[in-house]
PARO-700124 format. One record per residue (C-alpha): residue in one letter; chain; x, y, z. Coordinates in nm, 3 decimals. Layout:
@aa = A&ch = A&xx = X&yy = Y&zz = Z
...
END
This chain:
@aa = X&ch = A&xx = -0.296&yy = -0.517&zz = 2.168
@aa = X&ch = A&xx = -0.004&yy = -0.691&zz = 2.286
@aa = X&ch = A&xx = 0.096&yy = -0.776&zz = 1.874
@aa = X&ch = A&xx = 0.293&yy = -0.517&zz = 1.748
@aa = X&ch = A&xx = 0.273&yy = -0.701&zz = 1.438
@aa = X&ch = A&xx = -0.114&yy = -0.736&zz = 1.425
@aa = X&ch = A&xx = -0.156&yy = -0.418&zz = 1.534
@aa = X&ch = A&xx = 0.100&yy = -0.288&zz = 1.288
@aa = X&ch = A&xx = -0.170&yy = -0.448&zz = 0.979
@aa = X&ch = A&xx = -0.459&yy = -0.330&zz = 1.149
@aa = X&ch = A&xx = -0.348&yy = 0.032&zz = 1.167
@aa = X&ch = A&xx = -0.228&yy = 0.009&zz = 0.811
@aa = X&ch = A&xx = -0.591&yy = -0.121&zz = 0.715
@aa = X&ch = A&xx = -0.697&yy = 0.164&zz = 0.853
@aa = X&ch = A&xx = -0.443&yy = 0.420&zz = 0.701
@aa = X&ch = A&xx = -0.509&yy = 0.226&zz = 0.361
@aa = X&ch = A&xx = -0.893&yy = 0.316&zz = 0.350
@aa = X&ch = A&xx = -0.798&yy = 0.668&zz = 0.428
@aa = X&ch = A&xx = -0.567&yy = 0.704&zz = 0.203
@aa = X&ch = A&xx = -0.787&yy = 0.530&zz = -0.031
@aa = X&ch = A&xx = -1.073&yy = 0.790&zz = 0.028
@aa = X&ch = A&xx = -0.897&yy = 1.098&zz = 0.029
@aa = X&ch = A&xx = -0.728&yy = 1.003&zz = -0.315
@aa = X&ch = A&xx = -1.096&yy = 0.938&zz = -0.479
@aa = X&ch = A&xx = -1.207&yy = 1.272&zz = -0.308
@aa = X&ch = A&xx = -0.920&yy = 1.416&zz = -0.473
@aa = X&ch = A&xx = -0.959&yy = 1.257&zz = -0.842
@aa = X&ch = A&xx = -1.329&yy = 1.386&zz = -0.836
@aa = X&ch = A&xx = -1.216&yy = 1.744&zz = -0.790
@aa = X&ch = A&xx = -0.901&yy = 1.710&zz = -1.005
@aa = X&ch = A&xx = -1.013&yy = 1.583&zz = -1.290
@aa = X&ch = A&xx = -1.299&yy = 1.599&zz = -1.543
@aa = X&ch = A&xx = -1.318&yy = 1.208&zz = -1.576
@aa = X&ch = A&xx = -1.217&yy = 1.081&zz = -1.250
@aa = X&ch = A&xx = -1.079&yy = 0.753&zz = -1.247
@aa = X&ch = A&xx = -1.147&yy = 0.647&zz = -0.866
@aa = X&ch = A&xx = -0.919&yy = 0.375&zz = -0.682
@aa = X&ch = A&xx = -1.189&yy = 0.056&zz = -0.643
@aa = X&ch = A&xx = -1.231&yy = -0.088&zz = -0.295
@aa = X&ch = A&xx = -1.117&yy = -0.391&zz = -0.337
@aa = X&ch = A&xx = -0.762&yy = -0.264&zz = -0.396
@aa = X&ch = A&xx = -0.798&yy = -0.173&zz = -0.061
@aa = X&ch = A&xx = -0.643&yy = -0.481&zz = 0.114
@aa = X&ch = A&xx = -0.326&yy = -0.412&zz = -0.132
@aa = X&ch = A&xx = -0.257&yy = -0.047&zz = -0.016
@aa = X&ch = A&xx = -0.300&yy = -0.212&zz = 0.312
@aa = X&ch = A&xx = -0.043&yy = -0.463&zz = 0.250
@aa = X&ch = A&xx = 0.214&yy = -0.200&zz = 0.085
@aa = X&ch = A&xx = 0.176&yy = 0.003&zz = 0.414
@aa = X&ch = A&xx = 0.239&yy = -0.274&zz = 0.620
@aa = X&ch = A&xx = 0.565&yy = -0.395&zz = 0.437
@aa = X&ch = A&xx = 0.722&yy = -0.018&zz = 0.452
@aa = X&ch = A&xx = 0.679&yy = 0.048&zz = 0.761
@aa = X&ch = A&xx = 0.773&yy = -0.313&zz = 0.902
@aa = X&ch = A&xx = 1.119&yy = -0.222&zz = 0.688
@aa = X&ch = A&xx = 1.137&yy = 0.075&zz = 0.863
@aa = X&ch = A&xx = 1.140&yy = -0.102&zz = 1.211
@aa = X&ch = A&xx = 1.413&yy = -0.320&zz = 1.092
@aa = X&ch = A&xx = 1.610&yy = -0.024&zz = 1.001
@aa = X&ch = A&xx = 1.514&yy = 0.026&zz = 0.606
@aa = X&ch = A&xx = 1.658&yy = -0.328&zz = 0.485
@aa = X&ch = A&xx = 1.356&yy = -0.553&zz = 0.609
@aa = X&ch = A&xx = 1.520&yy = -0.831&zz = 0.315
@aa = X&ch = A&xx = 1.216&yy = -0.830&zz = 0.067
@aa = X&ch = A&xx = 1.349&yy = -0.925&zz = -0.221
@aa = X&ch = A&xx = 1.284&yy = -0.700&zz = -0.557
@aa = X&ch = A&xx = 1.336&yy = -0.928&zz = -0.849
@aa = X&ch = A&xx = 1.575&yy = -0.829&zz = -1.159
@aa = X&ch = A&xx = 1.432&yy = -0.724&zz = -1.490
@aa = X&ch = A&xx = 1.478&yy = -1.006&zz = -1.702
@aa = X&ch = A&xx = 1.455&yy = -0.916&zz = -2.066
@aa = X&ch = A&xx = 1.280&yy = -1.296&zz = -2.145
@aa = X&ch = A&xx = 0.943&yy = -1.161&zz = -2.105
@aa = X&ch = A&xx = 0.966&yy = -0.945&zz = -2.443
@aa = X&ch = A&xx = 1.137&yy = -1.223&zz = -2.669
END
């Protein structure tokens, strides 16, 4: 693939249903009432991959923007 980007979200798919599977493997053994990670969270593991290690490749500051707390939502 000549998309580093695409490529970048593919492997992270990939990575993210891994990661997804060894973590439900893990709850089942772990705990007496396992609470498994669903597969349609999937796709947002996927995304959370994709965004750290695209700011990574920009050098750690890849300017997504992490909102302030704002104390409004508990008035």
């Amino acid at each position: 693939m000549r998309d580093r980007y695409k490529e970048l979200m593919l492997r992270s798919f990939k990575d993210s249903m891994d990661v997804v599977d060894a973590y439900n493997e893990w709850t089942e053994e772990a705990f007496d009432q396992p609470s498994p990670v669903p597969p349609q969270a999937v796709p947002q593991v996927a995304m959370a991959l994709y965004q750290s290690r695209v700011m990574d490749g920009w050098g750690g500051d890849g300017g997504f923007d992490i909102p302030e707390f704002d104390d409004r939502m508990f008035d």
